[in-house]
N, CA and C atoms as a LAMMPS dump frame, in Angstrom:
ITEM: TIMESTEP
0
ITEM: NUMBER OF ATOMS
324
ITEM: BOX BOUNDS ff ff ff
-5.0000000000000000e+02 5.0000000000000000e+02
-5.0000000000000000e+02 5.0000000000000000e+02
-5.0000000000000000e+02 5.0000000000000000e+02
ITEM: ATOMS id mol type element x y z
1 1 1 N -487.17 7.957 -373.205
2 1 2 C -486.304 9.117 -373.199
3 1 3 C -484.908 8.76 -373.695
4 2 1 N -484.475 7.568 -373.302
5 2 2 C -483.228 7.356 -373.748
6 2 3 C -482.94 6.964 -375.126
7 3 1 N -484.525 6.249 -375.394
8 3 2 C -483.809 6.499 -377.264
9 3 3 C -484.022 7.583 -377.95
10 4 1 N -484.93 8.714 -377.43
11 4 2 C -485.018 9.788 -378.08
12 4 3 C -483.472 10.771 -378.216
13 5 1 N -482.792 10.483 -376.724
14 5 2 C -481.113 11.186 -376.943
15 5 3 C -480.609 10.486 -377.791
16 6 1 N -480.55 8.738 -378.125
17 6 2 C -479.967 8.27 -378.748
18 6 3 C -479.908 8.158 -380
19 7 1 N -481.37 8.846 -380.565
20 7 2 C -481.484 8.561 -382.118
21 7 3 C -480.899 10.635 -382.162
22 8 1 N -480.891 11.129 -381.348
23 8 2 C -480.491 12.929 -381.253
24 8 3 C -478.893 12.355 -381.838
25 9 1 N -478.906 12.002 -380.92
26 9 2 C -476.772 11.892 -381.019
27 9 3 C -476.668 11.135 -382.358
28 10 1 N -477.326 10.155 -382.835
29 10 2 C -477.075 9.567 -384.364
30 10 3 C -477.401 10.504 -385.208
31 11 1 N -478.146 11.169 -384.971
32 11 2 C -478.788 12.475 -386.186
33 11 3 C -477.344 13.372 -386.23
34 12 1 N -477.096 13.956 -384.84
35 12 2 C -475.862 14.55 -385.084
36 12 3 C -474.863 13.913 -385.397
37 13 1 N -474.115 12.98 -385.049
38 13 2 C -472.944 12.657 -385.528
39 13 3 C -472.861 12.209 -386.766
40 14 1 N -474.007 12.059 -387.512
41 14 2 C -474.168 11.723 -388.852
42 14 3 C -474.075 13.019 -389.452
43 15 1 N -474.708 14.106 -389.548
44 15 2 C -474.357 15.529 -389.934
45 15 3 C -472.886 16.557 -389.607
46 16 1 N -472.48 15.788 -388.319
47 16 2 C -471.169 16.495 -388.173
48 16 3 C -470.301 15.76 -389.227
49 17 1 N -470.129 14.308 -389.471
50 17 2 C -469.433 13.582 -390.107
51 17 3 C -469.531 14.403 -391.895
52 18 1 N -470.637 14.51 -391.623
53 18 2 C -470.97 14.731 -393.557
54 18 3 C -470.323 16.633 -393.608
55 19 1 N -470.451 17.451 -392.738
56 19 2 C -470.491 18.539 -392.869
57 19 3 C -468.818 18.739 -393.016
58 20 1 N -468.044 18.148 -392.442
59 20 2 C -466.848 18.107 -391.493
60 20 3 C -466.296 17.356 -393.084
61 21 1 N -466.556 16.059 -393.374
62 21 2 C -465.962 15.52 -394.824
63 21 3 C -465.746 16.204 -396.117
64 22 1 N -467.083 17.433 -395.76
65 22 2 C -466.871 18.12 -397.296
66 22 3 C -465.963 19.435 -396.92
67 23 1 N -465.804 20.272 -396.032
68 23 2 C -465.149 20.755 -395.514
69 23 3 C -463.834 21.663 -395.157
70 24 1 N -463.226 19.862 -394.907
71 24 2 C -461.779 19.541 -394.704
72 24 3 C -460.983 19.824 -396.278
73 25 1 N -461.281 20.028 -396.978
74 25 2 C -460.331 19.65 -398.458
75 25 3 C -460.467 20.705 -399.676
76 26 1 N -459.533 21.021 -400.545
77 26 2 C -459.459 21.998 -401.349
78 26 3 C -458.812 21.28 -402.476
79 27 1 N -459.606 20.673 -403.416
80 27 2 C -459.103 19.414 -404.552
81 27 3 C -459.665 19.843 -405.425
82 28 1 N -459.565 20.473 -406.593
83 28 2 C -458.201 20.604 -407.046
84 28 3 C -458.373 21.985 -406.08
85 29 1 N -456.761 22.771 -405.931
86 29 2 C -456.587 23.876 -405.609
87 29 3 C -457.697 25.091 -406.922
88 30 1 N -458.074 26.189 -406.158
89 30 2 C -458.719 26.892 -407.36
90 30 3 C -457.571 27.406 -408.612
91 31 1 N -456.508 27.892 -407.65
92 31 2 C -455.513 28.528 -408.459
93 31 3 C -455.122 27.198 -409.715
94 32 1 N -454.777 26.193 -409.166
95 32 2 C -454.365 25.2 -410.549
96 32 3 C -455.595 25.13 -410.957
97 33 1 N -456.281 24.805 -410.948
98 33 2 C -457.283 24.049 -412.026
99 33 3 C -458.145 25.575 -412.939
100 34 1 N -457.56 26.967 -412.208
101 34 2 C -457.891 27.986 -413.563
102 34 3 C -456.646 27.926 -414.179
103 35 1 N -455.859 27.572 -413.899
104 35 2 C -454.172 27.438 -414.788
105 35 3 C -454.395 26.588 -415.851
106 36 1 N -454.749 25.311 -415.684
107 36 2 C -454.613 24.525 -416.283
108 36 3 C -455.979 24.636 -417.138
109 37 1 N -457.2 25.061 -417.139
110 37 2 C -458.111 25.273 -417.822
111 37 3 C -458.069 26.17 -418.787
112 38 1 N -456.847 27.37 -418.333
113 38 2 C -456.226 28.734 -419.506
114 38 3 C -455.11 27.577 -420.785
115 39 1 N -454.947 26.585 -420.098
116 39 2 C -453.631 25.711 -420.911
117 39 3 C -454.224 25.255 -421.891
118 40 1 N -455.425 24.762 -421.049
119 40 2 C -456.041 23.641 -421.926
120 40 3 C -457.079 24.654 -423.274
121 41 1 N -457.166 25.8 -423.152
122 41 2 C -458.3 26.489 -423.898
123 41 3 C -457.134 27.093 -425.026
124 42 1 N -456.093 27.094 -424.635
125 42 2 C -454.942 27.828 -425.235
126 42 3 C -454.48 26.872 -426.326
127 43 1 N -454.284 25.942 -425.988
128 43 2 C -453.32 25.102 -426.672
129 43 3 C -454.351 23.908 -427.397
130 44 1 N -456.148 24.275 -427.082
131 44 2 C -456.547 23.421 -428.234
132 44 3 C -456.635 23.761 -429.6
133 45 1 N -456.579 24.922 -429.644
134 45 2 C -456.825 25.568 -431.296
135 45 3 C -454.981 25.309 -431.712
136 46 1 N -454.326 25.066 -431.55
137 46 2 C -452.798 24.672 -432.18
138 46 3 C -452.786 23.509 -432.68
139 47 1 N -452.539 23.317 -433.847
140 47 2 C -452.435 22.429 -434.257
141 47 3 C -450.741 21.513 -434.301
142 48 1 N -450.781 20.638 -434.055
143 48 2 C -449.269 19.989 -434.516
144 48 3 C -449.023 19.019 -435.02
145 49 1 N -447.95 18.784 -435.771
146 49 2 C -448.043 18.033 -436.563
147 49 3 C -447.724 16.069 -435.963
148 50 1 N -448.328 15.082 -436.065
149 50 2 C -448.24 14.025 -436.049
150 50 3 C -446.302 13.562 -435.273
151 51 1 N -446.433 12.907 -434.765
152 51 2 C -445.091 12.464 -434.087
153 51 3 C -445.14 11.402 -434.373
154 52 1 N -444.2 10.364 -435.124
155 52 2 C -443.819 9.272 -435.219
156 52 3 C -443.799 8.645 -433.371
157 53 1 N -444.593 7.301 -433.612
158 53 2 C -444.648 6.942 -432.669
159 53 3 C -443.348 5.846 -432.253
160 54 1 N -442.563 5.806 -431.723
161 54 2 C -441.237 4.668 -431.795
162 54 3 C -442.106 3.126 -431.906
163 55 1 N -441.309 2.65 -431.965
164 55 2 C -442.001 0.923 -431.713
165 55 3 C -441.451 0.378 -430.109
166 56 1 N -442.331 -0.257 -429.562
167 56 2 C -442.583 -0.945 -428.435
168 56 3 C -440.928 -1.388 -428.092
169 57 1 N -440.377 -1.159 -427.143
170 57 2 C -438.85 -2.055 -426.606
171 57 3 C -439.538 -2.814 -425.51
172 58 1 N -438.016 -4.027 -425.34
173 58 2 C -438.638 -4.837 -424.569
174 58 3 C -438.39 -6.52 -425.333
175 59 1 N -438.735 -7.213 -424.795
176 59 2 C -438.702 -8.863 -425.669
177 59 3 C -440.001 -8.937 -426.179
178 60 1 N -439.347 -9.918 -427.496
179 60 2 C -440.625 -10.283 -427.99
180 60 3 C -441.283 -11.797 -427.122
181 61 1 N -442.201 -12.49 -427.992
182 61 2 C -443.007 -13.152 -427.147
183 61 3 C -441.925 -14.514 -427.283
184 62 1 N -441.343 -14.532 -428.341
185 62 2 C -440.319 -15.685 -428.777
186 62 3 C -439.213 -15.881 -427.649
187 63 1 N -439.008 -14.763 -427.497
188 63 2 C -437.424 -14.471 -426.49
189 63 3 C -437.959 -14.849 -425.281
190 64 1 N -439.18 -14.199 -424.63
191 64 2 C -439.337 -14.82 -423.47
192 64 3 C -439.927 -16.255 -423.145
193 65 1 N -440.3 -16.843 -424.375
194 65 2 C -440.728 -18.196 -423.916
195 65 3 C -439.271 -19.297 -424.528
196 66 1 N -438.502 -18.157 -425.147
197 66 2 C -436.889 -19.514 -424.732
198 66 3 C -436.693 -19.426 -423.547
199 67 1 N -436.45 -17.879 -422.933
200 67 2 C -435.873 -17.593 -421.77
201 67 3 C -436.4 -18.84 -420.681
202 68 1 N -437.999 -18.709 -420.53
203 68 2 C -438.581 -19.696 -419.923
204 68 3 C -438.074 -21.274 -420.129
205 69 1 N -437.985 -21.78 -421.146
206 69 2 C -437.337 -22.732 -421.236
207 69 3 C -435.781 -22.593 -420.462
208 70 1 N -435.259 -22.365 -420.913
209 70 2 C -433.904 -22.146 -420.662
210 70 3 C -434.014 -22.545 -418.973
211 71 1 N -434.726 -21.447 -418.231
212 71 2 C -434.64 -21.325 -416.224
213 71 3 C -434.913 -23.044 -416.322
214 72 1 N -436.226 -23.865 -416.776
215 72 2 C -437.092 -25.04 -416.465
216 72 3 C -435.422 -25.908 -416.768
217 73 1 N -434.903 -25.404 -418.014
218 73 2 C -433.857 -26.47 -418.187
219 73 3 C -432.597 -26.333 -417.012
220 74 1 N -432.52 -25.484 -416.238
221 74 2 C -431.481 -25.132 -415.097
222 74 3 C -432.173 -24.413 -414.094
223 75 1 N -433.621 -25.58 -413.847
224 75 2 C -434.262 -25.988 -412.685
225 75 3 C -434.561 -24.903 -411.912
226 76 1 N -434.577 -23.284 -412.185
227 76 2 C -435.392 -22.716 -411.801
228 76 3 C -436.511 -21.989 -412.066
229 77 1 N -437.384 -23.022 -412.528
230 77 2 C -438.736 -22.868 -412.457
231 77 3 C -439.399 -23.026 -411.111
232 78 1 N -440.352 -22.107 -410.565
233 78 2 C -440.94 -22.353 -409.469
234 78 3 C -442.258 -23.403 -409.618
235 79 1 N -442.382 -23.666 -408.479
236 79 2 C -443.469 -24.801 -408.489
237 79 3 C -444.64 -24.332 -407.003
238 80 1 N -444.753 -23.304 -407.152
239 80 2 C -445.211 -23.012 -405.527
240 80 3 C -444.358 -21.96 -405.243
241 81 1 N -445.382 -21.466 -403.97
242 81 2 C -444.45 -19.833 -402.975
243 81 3 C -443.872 -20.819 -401.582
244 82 1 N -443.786 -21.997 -401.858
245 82 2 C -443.093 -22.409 -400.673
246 82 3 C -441.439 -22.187 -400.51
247 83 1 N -440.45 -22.241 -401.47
248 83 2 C -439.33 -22.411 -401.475
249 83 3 C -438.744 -21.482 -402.742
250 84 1 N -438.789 -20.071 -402.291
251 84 2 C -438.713 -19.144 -403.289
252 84 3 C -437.224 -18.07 -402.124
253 85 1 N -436.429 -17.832 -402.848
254 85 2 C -436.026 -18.426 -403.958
255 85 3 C -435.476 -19.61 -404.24
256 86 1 N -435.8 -20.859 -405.085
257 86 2 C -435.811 -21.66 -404.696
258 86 3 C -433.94 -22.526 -404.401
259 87 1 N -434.248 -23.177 -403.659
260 87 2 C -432.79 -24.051 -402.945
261 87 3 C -431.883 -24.325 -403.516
262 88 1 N -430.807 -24.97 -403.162
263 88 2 C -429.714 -25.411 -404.164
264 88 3 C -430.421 -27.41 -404.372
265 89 1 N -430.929 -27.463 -403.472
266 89 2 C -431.469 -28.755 -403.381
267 89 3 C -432.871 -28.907 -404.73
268 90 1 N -433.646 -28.055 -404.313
269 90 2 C -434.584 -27.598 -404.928
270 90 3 C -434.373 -27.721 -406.489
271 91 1 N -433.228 -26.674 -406.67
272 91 2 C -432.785 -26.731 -408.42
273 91 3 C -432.638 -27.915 -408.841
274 92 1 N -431.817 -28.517 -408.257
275 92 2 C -431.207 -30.438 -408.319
276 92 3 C -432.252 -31.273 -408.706
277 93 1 N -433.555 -30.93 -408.17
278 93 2 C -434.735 -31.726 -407.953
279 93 3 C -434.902 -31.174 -409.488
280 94 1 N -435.651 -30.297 -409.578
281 94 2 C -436.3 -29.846 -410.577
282 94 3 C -435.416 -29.959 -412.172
283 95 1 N -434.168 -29.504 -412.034
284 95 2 C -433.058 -30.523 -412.821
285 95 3 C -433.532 -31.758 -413.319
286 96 1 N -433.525 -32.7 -412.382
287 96 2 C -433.88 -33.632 -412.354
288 96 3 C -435.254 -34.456 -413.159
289 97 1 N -436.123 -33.451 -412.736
290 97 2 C -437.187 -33.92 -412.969
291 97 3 C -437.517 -33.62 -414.809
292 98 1 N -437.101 -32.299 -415.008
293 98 2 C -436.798 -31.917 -416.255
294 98 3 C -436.091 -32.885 -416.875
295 99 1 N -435.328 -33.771 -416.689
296 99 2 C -434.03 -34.693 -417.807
297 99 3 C -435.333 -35.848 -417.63
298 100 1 N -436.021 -36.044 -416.73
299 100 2 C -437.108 -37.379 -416.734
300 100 3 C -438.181 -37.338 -417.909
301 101 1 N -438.211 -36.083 -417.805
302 101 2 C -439.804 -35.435 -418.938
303 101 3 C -438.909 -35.467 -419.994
304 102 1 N -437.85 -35.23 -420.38
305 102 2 C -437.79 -35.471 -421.611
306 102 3 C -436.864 -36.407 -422.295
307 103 1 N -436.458 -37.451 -421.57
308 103 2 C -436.452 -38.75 -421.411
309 103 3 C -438.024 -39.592 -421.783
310 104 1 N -438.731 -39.508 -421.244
311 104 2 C -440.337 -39.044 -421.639
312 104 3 C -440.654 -39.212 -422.483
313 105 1 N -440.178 -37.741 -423.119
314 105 2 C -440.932 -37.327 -424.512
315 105 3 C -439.982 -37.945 -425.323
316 106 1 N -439.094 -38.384 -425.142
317 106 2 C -437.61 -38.874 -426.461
318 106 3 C -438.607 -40.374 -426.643
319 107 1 N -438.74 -41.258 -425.524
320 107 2 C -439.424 -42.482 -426.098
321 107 3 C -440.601 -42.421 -426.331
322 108 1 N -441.532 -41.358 -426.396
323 108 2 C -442.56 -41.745 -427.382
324 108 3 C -442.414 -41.696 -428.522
């Protein structure tokens, strides 16, 4: 008897859930989406003419990989999410370590 209530109450709360989900909500509103379906039926037969598209702003790929150089050469490059933003100690280090690498690369 007791699993017969128990599989009752899963039957229902599975149908209240589904009945209750569709329900609750009014997406799109009716009023917009006949608005916007009069817009859209309206304004496909118009034709217009082509718009110059601007060109992309922003850096190019050149600018940001000096930029990158540039932080590594005044040691703030990160190395990890441990010490962000990173220290005054931190910079010193990485300073540092930067004049070694290319100390480095000068004697090969």
């Amino acid at each position: 008897m007791k699993l017969h209530r128990l599989a009752v109450a899963l039957c229902l709360s599975v149908a209240t859930t589904a009945a209750l989900a569709d329900s609750m909500h009014n997406y799109p509103p009716k009023e917009t989406a006949r608005a916007e379906s009069v817009e859209t039926t309206q304004s496909a037969h118009v034709w217009q003419a082509p718009v110059a598209q601007a060109a992309p702003t922003g850096k190019t790929r050149q600018q940001v990989l000096q930029e990158l150089k540039q932080a590594e050469r005044d040691g703030l490059i990160q190395h990890g999410d441990n010490d962000y933003p990173p220290s005054e100690s931190r910079v010193q280090l990485n300073k540092e370590k930067y004049a070694a690498r290319q100390r480095a690369a000068q004697a090969q």
